[in-house]
C-alpha positions as CSV (number, residue, x, y, z in Angstrom):
1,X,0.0,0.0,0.0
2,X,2.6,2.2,1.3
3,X,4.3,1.5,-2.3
4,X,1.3,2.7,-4.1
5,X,0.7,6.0,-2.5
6,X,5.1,6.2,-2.8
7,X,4.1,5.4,-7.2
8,X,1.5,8.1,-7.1
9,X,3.3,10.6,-5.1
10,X,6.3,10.4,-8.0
11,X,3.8,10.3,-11.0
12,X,1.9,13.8,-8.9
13,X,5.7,15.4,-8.9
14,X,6.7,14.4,-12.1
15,X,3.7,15.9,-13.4
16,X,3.4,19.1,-12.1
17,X,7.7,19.4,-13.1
18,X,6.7,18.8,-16.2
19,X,3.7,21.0,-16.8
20,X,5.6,23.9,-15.4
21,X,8.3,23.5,-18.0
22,X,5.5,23.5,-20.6
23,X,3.6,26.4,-19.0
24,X,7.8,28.2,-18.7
25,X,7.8,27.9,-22.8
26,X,4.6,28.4,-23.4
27,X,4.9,31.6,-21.6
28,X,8.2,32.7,-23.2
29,X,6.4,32.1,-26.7
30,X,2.8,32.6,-26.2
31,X,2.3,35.2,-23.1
32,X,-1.3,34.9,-22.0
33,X,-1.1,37.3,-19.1
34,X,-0.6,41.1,-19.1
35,X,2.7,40.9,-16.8
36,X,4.0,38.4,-19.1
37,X,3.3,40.9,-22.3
38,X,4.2,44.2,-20.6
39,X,7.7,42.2,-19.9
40,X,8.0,41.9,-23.1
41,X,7.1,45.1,-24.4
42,X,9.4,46.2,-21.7
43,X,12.2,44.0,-23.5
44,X,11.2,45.0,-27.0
45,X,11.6,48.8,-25.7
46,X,14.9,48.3,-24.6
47,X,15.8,47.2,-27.5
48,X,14.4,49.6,-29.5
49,X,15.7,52.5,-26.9
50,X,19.3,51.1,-27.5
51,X,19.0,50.8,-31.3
52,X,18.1,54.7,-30.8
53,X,20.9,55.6,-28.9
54,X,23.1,54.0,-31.3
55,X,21.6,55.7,-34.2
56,X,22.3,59.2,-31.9
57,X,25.5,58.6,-31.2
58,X,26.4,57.7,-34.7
59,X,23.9,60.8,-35.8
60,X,25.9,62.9,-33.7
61,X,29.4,61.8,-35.2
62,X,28.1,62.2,-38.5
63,X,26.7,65.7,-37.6
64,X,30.6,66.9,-36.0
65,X,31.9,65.4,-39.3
66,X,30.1,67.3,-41.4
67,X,30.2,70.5,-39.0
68,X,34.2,69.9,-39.4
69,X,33.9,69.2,-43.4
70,X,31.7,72.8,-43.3
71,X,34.7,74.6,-41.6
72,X,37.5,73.1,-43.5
73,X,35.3,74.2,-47.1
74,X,35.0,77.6,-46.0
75,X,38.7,77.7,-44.8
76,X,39.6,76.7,-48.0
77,X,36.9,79.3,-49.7
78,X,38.8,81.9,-47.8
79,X,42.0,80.9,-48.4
80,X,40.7,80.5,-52.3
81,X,39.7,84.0,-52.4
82,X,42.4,85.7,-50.7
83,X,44.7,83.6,-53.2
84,X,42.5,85.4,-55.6
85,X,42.4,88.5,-54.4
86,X,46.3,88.6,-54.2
87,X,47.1,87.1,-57.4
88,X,44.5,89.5,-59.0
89,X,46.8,92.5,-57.5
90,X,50.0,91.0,-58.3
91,X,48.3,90.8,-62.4
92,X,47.6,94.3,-61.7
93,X,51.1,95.5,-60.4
94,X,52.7,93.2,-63.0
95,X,50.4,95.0,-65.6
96,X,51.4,98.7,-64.5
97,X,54.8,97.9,-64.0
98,X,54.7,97.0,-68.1
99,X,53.1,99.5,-68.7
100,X,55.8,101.9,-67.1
101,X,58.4,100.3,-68.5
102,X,56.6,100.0,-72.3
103,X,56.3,104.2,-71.6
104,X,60.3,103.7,-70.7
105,X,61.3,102.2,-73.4
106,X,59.1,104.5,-75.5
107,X,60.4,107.2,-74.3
108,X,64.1,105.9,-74.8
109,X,63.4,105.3,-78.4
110,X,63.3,109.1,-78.7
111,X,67.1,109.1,-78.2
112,X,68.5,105.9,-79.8
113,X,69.4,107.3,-83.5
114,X,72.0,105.1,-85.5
115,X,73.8,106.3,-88.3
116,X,75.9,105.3,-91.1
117,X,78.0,107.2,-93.0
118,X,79.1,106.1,-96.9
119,X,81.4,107.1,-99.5
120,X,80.3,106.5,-102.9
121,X,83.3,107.0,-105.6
122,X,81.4,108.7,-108.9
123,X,83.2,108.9,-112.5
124,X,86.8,110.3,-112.7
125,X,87.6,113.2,-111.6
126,X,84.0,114.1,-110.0
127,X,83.4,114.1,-106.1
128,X,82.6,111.2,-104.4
129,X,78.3,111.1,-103.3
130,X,77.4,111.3,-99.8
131,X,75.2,109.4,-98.0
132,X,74.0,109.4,-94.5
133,X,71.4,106.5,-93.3
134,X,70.3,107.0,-89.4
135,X,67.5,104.7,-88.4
136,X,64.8,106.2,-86.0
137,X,62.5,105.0,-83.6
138,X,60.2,103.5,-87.1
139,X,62.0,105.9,-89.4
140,X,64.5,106.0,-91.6
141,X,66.3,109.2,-93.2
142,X,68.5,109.0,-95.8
143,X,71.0,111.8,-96.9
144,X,72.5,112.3,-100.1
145,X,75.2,114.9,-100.5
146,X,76.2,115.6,-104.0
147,X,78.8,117.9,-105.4
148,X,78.6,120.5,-107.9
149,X,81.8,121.1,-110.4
150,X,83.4,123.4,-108.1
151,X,83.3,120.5,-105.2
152,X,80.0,122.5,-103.2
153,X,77.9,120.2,-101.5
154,X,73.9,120.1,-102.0
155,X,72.2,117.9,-99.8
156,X,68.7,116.6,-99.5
157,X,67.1,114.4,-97.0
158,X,64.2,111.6,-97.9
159,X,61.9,110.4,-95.0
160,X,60.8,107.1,-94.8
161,X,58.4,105.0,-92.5
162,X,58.8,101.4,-91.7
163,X,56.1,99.2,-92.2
164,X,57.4,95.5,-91.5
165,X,59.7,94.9,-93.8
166,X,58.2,97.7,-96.1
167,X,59.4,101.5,-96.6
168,X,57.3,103.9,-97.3
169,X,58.3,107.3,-98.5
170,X,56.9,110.5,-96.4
171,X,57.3,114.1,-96.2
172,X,58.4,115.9,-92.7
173,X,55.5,117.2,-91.8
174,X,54.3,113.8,-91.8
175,X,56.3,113.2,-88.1
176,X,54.7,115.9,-86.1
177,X,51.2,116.5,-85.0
178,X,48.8,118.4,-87.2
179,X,47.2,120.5,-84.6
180,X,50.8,121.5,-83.6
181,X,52.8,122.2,-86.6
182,X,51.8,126.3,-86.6
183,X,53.1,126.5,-82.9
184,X,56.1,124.0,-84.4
185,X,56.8,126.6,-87.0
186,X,56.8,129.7,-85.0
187,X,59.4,127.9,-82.6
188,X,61.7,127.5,-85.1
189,X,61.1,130.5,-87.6
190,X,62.0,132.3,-84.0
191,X,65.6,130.6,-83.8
192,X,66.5,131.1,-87.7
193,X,65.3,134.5,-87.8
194,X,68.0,135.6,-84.3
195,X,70.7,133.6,-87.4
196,X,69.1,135.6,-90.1
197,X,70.1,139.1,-87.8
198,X,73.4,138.1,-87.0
199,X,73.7,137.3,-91.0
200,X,72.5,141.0,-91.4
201,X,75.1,142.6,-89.3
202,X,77.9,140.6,-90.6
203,X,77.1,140.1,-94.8
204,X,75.3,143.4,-95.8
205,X,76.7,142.1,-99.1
206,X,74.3,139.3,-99.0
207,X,71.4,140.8,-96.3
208,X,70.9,144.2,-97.4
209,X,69.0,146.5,-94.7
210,X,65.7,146.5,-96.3
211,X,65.8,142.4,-96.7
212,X,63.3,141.1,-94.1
213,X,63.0,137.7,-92.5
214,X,60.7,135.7,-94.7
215,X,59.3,132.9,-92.2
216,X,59.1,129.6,-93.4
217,X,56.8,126.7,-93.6
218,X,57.6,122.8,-92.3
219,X,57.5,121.7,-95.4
220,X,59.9,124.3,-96.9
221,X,62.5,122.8,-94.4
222,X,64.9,119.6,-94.7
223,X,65.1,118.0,-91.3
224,X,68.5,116.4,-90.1
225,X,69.2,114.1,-87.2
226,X,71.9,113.0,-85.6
227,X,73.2,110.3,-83.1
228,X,73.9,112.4,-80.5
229,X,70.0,112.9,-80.2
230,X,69.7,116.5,-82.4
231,X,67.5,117.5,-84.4
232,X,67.9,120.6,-86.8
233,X,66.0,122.4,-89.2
234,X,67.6,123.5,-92.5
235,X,66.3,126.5,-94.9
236,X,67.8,128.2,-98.1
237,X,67.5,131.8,-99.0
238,X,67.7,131.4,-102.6
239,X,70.7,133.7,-102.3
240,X,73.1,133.9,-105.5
241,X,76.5,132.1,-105.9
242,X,78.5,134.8,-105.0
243,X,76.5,134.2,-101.8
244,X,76.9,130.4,-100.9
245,X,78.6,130.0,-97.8
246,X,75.5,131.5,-96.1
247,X,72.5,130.6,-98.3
248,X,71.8,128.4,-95.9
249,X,71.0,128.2,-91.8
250,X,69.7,125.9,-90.0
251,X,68.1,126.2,-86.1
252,X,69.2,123.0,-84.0
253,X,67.0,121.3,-81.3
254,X,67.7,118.4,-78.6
255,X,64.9,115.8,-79.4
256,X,64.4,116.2,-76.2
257,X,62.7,119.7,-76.9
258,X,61.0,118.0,-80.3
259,X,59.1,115.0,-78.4
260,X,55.7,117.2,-77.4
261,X,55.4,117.8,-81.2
262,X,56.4,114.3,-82.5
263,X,53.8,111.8,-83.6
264,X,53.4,108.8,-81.0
């Protein structure tokens, strides 16, 4: 009997073990009571509370990189822009400072004048020709003495312009400004006529009393340079032979004085 009731008492224990291992996982999968569900929902929040504090942090990391990305572009706009802003200066400075020295060298070529002087042998017995070439800023003047039986020189200047490779022929008044040749003229009619008195005084044989200065035009005058930067301005009285050695004057400049009335 004793046995029995020891049978039963196992089979009671083993039982209830058992159904509260089913009832344990029947619980974890299939909650049937509000404590059981709010655990879990307590769980599930948890999980979703840590899923959203990663996501912040990482938010946040993203948000410094992208702060630190901002600040490093806008360095670099800056530093863009001041690069800019100096190099656009220094283009500037560069640009006036070839500009000053174009004006320089401009100005320079007012003053570089070279010159060649030539011989040319002529039949037997006759004077050799003459001929002076001086190259000019873009001009080049040619002069061409030539002798007369008694061994006088006559000279004559032609003008020419350089256009590439090109010459053309032009006359003097072709080098000085338009609007300025009167004032030109008046300059030097001034210094030939104070030549012209001193002739009076000294060849009354040649400048009688009543002879008056006749003023003269640009392009009555033959223009002569030289290499040590002159510039002179030759006339002829028409005087007889007899008269020669002073049919002619001239009124001398430093190019320096000419440059206002020059063409660029």
């Amino acid at each position: 009997m004793k046995a029995l009731f020891s049978i039963l008492f196992l089979f009671s224990l083993s039982l209830s073990f058992s159904q509260n291992i089913l009832k344990k996982k029947y619980d974890q999968y299939f909650p049937n009571t509000k404590k059981k569900q709010i655990e879990r929902l307590n769980h599930q929040l948890d999980s979703v509370q840590l899923i959203e504090d990663t996501l912040t942090i990482h938010l946040k990391s993203a948000n410094d990189l992208i702060s630190k990305q901002v600040n490093e572009l806008n360095e670099l706009h800056s530093k863009i822009n001041t690069l800019k802003s100096h190099s656009e200066n220094t283009l500037s400075d560069l640009q006036n400072e070839v500009e000053k020295l174009k004006d320089s060298v401009h100005y320079l070529s007012y003053f570089h004048i070279v010159c060649l002087e030539e011989m040319i042998p002529q039949n037997a017995g006759e004077e050799p020709r003459l001929e002076n070439t001086c190259n000019w800023r873009n001009y080049k003047l040619v002069e061409i003495g030539s002798s007369d039986y008694k061994g006088r020189y006559t000279w004559t200047t032609d003008i020419f312009k350089k256009e590439g490779d090109s010459l053309t022929k032009i006359s003097i008044v072709e080098l000085f400004k338009p609007q300025l040749i009167v004032e030109l003229e008046a300059l030097i009619n001034a210094r030939l006529k104070e030549d012209f008195a001193y002739l009076m005084e000294t060849n009354r044989a040649c400048f009688p009393r009543h002879m008056a200065f006749p003023g003269y035009k640009l392009s009555d005058m033959r223009l002569i340079i030289t290499d040590n930067s002159e510039m002179s301005f030759e006339i002829n009285y028409g005087l007889s032979n007899a008269c020669y050695a002073v049919n002619a004057a001239s009124a001398l400049f430093k190019i320096k004085e000419m440059i206002p009335y020059l063409i660029e």
